[in-house]
PyMOL Python script that loads the backbone (N, CA, C, O; Angstrom):
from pymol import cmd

cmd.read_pdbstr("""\
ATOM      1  N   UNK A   1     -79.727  80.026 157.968  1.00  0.00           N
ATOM      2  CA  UNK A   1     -78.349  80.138 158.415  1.00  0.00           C
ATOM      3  C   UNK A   1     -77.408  79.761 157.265  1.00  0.00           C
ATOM      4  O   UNK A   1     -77.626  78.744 156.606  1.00  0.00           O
ATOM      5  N   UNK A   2     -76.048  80.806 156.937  1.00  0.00           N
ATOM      6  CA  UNK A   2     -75.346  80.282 156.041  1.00  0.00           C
ATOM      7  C   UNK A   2     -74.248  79.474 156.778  1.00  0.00           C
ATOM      8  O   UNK A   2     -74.077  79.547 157.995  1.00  0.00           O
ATOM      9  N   UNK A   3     -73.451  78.629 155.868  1.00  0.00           N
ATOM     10  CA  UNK A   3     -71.911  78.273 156.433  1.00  0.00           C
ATOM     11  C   UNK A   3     -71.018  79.272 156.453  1.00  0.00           C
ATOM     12  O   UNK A   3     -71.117  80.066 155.517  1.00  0.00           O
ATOM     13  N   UNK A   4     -69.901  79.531 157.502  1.00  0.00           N
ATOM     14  CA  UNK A   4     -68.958  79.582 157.823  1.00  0.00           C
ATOM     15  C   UNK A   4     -67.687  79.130 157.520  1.00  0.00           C
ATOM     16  O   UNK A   4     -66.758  79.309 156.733  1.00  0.00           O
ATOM     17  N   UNK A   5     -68.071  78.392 158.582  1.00  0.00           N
ATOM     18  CA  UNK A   5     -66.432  77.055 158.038  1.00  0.00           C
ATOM     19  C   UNK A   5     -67.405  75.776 158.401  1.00  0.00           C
ATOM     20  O   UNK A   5     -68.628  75.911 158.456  1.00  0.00           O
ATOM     21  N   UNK A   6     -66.637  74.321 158.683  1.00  0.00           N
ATOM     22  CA  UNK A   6     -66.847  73.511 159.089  1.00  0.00           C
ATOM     23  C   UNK A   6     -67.795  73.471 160.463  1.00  0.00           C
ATOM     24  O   UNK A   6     -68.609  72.628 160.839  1.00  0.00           O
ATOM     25  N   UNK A   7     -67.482  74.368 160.886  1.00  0.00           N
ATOM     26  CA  UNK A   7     -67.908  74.165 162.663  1.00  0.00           C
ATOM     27  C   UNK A   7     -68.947  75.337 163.269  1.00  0.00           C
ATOM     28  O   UNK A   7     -69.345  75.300 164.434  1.00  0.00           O
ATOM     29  N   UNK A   8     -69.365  76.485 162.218  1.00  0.00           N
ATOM     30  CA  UNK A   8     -69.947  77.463 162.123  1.00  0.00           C
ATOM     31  C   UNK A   8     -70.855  77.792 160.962  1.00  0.00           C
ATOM     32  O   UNK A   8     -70.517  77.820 159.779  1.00  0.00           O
ATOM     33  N   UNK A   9     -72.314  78.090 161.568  1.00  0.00           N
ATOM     34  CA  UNK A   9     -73.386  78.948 160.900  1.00  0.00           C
ATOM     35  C   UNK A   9     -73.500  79.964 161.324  1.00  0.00           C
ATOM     36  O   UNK A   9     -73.165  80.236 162.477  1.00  0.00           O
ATOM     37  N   UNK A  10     -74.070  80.905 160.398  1.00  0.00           N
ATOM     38  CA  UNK A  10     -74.413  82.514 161.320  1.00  0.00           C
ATOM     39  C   UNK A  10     -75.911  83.231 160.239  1.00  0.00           C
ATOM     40  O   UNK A  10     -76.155  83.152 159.035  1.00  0.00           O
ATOM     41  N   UNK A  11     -76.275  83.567 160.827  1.00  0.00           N
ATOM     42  CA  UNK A  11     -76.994  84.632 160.125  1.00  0.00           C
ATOM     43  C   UNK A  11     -77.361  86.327 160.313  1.00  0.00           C
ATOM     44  O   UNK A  11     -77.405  86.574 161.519  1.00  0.00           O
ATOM     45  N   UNK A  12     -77.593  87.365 159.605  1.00  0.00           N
ATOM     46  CA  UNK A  12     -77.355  88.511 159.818  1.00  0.00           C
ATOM     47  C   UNK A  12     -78.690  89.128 159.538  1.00  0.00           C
ATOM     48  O   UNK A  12     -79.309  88.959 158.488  1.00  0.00           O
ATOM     49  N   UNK A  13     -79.141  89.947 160.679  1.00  0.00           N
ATOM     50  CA  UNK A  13     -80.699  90.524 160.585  1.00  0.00           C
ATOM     51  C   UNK A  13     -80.498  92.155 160.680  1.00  0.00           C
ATOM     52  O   UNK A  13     -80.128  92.773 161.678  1.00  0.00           O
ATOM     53  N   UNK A  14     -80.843  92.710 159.357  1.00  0.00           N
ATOM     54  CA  UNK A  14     -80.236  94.425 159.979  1.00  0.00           C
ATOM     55  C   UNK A  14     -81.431  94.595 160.699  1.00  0.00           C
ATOM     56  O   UNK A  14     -82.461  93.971 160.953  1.00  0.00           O
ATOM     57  N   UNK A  15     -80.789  95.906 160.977  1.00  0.00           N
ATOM     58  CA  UNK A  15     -81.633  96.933 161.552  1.00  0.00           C
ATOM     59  C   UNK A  15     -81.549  98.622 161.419  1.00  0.00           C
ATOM     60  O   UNK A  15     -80.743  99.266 160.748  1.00  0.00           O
ATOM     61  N   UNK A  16     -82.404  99.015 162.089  1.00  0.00           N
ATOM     62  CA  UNK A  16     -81.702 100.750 161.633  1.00  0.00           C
ATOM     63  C   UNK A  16     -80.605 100.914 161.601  1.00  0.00           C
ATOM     64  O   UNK A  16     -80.086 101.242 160.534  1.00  0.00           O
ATOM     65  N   UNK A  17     -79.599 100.695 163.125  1.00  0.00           N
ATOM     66  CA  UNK A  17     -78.639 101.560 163.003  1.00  0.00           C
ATOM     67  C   UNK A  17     -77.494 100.489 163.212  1.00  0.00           C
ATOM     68  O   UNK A  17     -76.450 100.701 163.829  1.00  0.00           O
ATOM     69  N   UNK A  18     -77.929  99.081 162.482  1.00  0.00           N
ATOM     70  CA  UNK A  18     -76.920  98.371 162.437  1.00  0.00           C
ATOM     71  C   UNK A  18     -77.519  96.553 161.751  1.00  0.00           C
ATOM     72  O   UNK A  18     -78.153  96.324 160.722  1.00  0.00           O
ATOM     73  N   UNK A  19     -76.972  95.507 162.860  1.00  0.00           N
ATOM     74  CA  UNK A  19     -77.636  94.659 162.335  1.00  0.00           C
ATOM     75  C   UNK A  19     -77.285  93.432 163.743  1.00  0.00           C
ATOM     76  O   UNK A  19     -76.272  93.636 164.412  1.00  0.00           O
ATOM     77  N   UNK A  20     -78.147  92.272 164.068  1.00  0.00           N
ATOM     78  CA  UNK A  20     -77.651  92.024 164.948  1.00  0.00           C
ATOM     79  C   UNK A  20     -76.996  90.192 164.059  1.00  0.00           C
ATOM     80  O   UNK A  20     -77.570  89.713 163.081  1.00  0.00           O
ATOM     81  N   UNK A  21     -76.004  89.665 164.606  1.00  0.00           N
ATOM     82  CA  UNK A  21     -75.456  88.706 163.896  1.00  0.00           C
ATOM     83  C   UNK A  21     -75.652  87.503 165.200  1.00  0.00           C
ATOM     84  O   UNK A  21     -75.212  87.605 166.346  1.00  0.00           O
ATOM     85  N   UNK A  22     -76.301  86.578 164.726  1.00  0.00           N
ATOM     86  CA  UNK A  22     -76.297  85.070 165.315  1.00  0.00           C
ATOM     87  C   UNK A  22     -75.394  84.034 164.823  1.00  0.00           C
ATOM     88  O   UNK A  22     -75.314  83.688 163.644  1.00  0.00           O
ATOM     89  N   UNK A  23     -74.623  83.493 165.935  1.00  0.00           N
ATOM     90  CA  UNK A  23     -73.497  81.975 164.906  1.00  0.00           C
ATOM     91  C   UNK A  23     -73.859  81.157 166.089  1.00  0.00           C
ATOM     92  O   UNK A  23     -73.773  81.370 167.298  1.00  0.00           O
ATOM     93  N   UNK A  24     -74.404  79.896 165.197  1.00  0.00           N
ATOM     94  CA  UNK A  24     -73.921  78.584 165.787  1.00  0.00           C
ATOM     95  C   UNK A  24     -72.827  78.080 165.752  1.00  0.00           C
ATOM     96  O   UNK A  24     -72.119  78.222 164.754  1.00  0.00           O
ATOM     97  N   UNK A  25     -72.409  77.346 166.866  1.00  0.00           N
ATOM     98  CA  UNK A  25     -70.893  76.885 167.033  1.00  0.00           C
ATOM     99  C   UNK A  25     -70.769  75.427 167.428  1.00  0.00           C
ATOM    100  O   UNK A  25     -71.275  75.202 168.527  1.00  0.00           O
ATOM    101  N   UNK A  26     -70.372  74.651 166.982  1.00  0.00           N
ATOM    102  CA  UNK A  26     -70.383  73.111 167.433  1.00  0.00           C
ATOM    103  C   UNK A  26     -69.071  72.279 166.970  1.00  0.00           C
ATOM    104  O   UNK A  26     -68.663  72.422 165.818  1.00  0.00           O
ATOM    105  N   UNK A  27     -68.629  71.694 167.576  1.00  0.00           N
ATOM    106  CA  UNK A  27     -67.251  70.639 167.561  1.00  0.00           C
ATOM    107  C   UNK A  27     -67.051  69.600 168.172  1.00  0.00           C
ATOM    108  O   UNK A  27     -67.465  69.690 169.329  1.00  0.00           O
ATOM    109  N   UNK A  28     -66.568  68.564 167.914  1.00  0.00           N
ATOM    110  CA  UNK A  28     -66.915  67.633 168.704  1.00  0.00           C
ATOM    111  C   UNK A  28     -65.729  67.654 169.876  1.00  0.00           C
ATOM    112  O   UNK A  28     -64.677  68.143 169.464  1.00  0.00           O
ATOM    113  N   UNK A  29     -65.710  67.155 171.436  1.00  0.00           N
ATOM    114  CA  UNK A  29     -64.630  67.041 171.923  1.00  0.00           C
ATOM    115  C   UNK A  29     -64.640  65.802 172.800  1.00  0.00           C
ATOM    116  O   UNK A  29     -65.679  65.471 173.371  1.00  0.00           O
ATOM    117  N   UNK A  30     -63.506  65.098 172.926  1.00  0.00           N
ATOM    118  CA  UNK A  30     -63.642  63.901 173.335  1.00  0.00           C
ATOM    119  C   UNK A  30     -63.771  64.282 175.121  1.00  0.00           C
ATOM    120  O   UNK A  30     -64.554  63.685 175.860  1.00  0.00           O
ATOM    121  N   UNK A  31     -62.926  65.279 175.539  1.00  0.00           N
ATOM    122  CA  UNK A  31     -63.169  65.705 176.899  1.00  0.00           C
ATOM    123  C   UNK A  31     -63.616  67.233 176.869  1.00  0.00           C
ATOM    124  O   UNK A  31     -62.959  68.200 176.483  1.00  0.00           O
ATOM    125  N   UNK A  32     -64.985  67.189 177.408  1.00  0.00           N
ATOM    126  CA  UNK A  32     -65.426  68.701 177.183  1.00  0.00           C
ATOM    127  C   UNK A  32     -65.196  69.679 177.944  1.00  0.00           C
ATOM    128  O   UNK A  32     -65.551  69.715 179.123  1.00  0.00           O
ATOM    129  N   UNK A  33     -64.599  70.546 177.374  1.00  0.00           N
ATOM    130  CA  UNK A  33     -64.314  72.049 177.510  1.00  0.00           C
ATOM    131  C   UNK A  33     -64.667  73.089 176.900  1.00  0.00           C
ATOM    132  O   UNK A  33     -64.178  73.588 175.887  1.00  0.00           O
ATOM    133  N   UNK A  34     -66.255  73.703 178.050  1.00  0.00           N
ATOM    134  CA  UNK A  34     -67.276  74.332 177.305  1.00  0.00           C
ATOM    135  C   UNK A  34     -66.494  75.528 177.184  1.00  0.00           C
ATOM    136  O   UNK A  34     -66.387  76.213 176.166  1.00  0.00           O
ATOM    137  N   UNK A  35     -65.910  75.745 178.391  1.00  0.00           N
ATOM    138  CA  UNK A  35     -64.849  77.424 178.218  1.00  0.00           C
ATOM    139  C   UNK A  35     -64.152  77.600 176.772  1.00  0.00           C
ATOM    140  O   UNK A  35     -64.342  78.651 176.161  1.00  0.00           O
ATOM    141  N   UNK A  36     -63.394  76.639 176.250  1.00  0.00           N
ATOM    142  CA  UNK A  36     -62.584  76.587 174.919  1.00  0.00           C
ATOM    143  C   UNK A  36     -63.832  76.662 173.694  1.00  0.00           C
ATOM    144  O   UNK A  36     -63.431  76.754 172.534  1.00  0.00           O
ATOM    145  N   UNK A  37     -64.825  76.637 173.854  1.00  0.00           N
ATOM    146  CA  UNK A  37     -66.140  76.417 172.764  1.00  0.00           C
ATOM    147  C   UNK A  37     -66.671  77.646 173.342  1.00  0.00           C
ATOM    148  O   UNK A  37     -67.226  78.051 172.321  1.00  0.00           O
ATOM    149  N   UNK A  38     -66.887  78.433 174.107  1.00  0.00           N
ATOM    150  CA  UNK A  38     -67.439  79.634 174.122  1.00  0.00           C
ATOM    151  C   UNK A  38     -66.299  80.461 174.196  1.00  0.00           C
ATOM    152  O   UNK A  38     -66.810  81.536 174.509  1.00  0.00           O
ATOM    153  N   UNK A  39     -65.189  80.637 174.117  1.00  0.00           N
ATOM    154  CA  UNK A  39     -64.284  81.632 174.016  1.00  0.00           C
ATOM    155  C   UNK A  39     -63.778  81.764 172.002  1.00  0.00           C
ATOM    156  O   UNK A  39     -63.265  82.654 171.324  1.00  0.00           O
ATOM    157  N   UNK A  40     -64.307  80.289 171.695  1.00  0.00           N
ATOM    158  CA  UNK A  40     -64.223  80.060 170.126  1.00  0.00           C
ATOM    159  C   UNK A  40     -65.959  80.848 169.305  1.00  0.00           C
ATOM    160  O   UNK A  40     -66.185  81.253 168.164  1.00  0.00           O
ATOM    161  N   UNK A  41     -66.490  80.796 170.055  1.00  0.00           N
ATOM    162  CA  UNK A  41     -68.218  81.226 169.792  1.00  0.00           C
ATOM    163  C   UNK A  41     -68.100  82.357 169.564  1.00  0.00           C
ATOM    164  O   UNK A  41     -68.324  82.808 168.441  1.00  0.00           O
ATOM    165  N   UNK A  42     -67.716  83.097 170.581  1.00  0.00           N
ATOM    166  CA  UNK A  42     -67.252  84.324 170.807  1.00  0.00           C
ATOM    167  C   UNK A  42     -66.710  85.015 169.598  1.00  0.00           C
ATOM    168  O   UNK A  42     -67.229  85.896 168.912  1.00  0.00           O
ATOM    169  N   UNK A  43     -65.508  84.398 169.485  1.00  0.00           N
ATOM    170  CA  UNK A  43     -64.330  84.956 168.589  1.00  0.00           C
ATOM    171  C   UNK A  43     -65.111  85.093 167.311  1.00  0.00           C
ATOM    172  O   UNK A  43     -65.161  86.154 166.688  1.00  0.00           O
ATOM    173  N   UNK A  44     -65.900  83.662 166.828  1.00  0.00           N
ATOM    174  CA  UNK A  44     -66.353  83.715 165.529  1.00  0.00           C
ATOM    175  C   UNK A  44     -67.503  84.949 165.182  1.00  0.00           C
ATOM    176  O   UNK A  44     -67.352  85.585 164.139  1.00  0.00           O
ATOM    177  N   UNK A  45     -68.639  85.258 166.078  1.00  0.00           N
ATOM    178  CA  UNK A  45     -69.276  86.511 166.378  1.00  0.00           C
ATOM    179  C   UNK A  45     -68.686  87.354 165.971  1.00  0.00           C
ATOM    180  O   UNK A  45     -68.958  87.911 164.907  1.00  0.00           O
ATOM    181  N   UNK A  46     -67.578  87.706 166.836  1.00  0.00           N
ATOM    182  CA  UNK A  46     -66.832  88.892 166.357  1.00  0.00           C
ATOM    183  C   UNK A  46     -66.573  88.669 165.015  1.00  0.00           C
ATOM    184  O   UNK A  46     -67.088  89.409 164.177  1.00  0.00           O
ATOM    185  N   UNK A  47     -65.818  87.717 164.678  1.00  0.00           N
ATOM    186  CA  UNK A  47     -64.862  87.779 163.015  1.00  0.00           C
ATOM    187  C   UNK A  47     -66.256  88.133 162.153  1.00  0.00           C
ATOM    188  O   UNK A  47     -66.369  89.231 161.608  1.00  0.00           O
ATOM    189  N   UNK A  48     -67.174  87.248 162.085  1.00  0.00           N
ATOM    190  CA  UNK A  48     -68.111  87.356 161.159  1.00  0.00           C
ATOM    191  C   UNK A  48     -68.975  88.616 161.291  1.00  0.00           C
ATOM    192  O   UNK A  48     -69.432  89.037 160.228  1.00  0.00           O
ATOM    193  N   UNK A  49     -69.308  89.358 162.517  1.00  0.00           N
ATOM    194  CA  UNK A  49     -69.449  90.780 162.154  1.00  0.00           C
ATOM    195  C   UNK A  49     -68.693  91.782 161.476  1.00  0.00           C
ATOM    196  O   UNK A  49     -69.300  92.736 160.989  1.00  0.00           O
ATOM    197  N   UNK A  50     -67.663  91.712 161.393  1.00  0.00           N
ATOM    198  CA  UNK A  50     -66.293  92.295 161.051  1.00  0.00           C
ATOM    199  C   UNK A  50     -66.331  91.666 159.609  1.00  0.00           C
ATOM    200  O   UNK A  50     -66.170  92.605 158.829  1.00  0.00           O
ATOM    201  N   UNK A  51     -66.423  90.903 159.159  1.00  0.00           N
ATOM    202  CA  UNK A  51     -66.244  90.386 157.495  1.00  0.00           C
ATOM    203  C   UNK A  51     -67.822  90.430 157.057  1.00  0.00           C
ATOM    204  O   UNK A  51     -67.902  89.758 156.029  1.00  0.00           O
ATOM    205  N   UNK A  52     -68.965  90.885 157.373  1.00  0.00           N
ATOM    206  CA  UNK A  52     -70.029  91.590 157.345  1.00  0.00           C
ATOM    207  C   UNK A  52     -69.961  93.137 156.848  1.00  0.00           C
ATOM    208  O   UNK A  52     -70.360  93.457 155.728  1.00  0.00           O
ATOM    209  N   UNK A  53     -69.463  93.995 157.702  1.00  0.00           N
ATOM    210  CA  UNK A  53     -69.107  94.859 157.311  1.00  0.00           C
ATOM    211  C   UNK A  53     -68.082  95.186 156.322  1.00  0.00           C
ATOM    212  O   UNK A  53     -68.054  96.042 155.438  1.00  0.00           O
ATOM    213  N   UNK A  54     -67.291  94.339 156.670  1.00  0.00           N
ATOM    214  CA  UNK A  54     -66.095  94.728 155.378  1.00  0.00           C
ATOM    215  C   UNK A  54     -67.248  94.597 153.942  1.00  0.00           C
ATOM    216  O   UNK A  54     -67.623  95.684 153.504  1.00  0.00           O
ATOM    217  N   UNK A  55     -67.697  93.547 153.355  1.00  0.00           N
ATOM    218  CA  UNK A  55     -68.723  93.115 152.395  1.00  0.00           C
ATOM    219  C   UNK A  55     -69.288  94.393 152.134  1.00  0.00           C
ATOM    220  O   UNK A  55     -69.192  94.981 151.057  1.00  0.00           O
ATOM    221  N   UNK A  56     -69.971  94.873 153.299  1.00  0.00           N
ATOM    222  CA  UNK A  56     -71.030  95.784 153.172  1.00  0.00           C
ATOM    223  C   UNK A  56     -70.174  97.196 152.905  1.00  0.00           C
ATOM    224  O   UNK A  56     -70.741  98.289 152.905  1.00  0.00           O
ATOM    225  N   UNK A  57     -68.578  97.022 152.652  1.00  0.00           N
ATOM    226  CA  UNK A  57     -67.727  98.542 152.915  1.00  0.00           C
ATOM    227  C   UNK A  57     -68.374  99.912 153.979  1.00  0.00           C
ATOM    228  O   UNK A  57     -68.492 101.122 153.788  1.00  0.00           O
ATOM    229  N   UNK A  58     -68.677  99.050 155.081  1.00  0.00           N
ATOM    230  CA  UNK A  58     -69.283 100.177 156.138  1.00  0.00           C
ATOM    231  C   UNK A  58     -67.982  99.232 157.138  1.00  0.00           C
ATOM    232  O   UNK A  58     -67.529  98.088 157.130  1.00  0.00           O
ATOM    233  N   UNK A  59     -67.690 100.913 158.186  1.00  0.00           N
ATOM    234  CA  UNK A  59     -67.346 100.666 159.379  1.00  0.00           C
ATOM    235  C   UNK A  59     -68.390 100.318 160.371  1.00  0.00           C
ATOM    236  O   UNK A  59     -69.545 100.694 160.169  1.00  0.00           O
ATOM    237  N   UNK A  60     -67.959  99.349 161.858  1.00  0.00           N
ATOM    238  CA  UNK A  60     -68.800  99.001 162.891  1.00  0.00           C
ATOM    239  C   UNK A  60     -68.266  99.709 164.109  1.00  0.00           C
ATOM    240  O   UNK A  60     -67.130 100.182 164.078  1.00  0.00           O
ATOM    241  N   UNK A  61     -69.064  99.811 165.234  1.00  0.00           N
ATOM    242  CA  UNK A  61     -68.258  99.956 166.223  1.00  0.00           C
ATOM    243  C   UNK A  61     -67.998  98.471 166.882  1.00  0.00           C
ATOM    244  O   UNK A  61     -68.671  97.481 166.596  1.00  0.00           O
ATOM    245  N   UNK A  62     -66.913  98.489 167.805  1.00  0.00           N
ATOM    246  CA  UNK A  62     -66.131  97.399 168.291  1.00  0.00           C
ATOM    247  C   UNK A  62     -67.608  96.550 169.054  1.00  0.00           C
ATOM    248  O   UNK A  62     -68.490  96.975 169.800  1.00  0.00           O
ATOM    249  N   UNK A  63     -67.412  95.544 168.606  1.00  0.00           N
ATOM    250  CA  UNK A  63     -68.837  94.270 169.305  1.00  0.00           C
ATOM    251  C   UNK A  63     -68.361  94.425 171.182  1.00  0.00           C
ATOM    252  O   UNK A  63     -67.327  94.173 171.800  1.00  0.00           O
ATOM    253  N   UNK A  64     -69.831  95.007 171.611  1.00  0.00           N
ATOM    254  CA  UNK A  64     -69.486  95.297 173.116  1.00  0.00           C
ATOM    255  C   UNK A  64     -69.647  93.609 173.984  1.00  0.00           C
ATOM    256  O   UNK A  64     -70.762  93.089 173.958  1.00  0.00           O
ATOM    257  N   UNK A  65     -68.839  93.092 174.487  1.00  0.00           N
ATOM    258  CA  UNK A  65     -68.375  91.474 174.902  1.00  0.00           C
ATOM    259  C   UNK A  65     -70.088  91.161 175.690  1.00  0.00           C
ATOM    260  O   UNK A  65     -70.979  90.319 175.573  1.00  0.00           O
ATOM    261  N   UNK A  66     -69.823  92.459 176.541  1.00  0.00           N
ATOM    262  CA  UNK A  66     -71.543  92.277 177.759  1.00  0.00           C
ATOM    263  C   UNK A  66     -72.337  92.002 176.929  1.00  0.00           C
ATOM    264  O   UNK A  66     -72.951  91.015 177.333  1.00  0.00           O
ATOM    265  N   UNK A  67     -72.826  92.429 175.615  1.00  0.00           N
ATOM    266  CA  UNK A  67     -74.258  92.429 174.849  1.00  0.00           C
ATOM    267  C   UNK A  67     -74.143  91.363 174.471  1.00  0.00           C
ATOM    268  O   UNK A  67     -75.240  91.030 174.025  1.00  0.00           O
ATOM    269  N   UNK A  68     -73.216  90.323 174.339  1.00  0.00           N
ATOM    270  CA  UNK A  68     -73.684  88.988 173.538  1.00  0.00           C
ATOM    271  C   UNK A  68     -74.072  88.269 174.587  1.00  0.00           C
ATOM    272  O   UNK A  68     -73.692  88.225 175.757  1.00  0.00           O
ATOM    273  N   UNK A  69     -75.250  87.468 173.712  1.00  0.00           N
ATOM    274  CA  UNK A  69     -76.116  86.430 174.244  1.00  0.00           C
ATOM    275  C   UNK A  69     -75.808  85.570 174.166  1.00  0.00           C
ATOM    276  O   UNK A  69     -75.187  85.565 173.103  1.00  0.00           O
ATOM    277  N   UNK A  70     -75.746  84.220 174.768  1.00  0.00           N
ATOM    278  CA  UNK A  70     -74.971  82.871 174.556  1.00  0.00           C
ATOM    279  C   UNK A  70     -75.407  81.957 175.290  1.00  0.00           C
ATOM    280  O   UNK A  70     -75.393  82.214 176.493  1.00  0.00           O
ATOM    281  N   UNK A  71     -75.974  80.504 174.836  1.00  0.00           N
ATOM    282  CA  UNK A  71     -76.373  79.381 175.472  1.00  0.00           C
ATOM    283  C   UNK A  71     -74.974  78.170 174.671  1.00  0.00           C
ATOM    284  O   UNK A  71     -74.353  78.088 173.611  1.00  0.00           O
ATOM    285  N   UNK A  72     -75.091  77.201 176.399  1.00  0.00           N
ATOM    286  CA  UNK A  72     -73.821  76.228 175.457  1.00  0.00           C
ATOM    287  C   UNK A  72     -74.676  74.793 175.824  1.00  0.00           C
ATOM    288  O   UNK A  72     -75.600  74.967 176.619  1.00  0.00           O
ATOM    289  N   UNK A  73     -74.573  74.083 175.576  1.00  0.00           N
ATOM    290  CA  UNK A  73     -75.296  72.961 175.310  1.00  0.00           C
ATOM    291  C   UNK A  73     -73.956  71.077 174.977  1.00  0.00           C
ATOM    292  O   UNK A  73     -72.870  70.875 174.433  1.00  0.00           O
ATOM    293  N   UNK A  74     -74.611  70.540 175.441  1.00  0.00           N
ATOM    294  CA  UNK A  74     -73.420  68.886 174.779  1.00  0.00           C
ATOM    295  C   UNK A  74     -74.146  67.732 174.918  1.00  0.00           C
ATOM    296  O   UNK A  74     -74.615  67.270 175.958  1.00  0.00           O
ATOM    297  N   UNK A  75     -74.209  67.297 173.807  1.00  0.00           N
ATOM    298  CA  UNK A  75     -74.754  66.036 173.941  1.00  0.00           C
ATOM    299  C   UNK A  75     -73.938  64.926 173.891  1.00  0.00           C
ATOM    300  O   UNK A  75     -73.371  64.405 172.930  1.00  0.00           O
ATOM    301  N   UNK A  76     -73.964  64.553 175.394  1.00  0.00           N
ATOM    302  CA  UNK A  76     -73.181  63.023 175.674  1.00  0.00           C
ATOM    303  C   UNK A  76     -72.971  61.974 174.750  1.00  0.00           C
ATOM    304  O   UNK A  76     -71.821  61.874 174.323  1.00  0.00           O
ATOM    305  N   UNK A  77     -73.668  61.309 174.414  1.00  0.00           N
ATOM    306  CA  UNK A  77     -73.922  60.331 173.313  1.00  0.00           C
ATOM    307  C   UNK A  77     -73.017  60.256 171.977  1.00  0.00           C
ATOM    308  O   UNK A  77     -72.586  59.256 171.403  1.00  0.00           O
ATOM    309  N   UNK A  78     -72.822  61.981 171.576  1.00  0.00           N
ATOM    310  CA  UNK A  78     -72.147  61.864 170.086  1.00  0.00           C
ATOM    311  C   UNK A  78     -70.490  62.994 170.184  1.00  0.00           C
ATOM    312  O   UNK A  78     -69.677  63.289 169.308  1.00  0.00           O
ATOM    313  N   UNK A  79     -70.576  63.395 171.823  1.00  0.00           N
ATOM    314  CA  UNK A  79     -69.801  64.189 171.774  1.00  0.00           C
ATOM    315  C   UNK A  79     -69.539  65.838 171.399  1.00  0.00           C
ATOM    316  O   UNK A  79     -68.557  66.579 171.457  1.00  0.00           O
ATOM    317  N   UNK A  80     -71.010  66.001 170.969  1.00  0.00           N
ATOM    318  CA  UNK A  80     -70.441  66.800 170.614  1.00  0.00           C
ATOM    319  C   UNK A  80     -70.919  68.559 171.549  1.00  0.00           C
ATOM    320  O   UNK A  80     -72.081  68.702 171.933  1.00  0.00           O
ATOM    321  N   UNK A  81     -69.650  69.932 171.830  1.00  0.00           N
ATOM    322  CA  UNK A  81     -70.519  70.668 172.240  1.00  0.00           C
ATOM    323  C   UNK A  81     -70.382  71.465 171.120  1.00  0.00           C
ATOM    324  O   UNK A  81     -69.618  71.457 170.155  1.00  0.00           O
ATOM    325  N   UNK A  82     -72.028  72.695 171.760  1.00  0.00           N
ATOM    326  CA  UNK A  82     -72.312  73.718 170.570  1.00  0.00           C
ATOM    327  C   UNK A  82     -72.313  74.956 171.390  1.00  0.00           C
ATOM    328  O   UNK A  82     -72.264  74.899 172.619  1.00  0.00           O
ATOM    329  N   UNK A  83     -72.367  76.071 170.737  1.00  0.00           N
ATOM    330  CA  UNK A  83     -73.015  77.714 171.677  1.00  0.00           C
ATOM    331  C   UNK A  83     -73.859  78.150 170.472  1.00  0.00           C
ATOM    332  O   UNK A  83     -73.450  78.026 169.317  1.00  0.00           O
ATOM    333  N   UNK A  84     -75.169  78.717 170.823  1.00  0.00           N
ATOM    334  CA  UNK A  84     -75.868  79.362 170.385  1.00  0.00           C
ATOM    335  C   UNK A  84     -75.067  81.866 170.525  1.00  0.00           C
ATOM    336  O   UNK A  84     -75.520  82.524 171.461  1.00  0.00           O
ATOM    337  N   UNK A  85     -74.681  82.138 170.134  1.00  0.00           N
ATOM    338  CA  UNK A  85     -74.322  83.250 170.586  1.00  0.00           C
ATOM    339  C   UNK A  85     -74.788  84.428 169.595  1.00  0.00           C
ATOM    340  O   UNK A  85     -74.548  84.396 168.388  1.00  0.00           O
ATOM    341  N   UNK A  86     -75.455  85.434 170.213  1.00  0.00           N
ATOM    342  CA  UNK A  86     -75.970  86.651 169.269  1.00  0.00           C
ATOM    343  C   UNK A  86     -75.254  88.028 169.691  1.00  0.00           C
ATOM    344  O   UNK A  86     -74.629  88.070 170.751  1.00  0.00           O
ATOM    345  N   UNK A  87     -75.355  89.258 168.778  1.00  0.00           N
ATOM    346  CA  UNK A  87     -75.196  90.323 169.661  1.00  0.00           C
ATOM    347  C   UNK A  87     -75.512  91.439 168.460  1.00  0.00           C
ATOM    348  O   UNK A  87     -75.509  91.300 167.237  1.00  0.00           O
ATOM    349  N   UNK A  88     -75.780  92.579 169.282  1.00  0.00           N
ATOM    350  CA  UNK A  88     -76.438  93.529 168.138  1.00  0.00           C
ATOM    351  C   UNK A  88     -75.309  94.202 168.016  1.00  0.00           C
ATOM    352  O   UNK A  88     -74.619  94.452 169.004  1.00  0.00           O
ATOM    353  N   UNK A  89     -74.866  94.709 166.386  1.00  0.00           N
ATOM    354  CA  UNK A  89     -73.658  95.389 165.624  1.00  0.00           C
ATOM    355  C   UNK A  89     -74.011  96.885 165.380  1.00  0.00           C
ATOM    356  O   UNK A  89     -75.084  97.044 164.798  1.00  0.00           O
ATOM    357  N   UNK A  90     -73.223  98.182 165.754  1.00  0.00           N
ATOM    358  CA  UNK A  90     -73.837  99.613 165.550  1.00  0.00           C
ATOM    359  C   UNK A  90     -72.899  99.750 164.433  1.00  0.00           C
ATOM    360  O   UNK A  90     -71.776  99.254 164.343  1.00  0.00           O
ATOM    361  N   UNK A  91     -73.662 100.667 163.401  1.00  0.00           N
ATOM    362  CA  UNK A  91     -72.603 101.457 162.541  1.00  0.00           C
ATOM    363  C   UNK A  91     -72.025 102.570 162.977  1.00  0.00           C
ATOM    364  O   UNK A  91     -72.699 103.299 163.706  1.00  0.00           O
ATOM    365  N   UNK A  92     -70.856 102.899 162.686  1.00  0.00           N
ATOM    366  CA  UNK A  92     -69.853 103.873 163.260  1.00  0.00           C
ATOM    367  C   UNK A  92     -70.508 105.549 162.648  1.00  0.00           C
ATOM    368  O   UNK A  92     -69.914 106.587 162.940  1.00  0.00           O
TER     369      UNK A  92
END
""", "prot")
cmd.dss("prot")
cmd.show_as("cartoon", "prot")
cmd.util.cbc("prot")
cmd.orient("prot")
C-alpha cells in the first residue's frame, strides 16, 4: 500500500479492461461518526482512481457507487475509526 495523505493508503491492481483500486481510511474521532468516515472513504476511492488515470493519461468510466466494497471498523481504546473500501475501474 502507498500513502495518500495523512489518513489514506491505497493500492492499484490492473486488469484487462481496467484496474480495481483499494484505500484504507482511518482518523481518529473523539465522537464516532462512521457515516462521515465512509462518505470520506468513498470520496478518496473515487479521487485516487481519477488521479490514477490522469498519471496513466487514460480516460475511466465514472466509479459505479453500488460496486464498491466497504468494511468500517473502531477501536474504542485509541479512538480511532477506519473503512477498508475497493471497487473495480473500466477504461472508457
Amino acid at each position: 500500500m502507498a500513502a495518500y495523505d495523512k489518513d489514506t493508503e491505497y493500492a492499484v491492481e490492473d486488469t484487462g479492461d481496467g484496474f480495481i483500486v483499494t484505500v484504507n481510511y482511518s482518523r481518529y474521532q473523539f465522537i464516532p461518526e462512521s457515516s462521515a468516515v465512509a462518505t470520506a472513504c468513498k470520496s478518496a476511492l473515487t479521487t485516487i482512481a481519477w488521479d490514477v488515470a490522469d498519471r496513466r493519461r487514460k480516460k475511466i468510466e465514472p466509479v459505479n457507487e453500488q460496486r464498491i466494497r466497504f468494511s468500517m471498523g473502531r477501536n474504542g481504546v485509541t479512538g480511532i475509526t477506519s473503512c477498508q473500501a475497493s471497487a473495480p475501474v473500466k477504461w472508457k
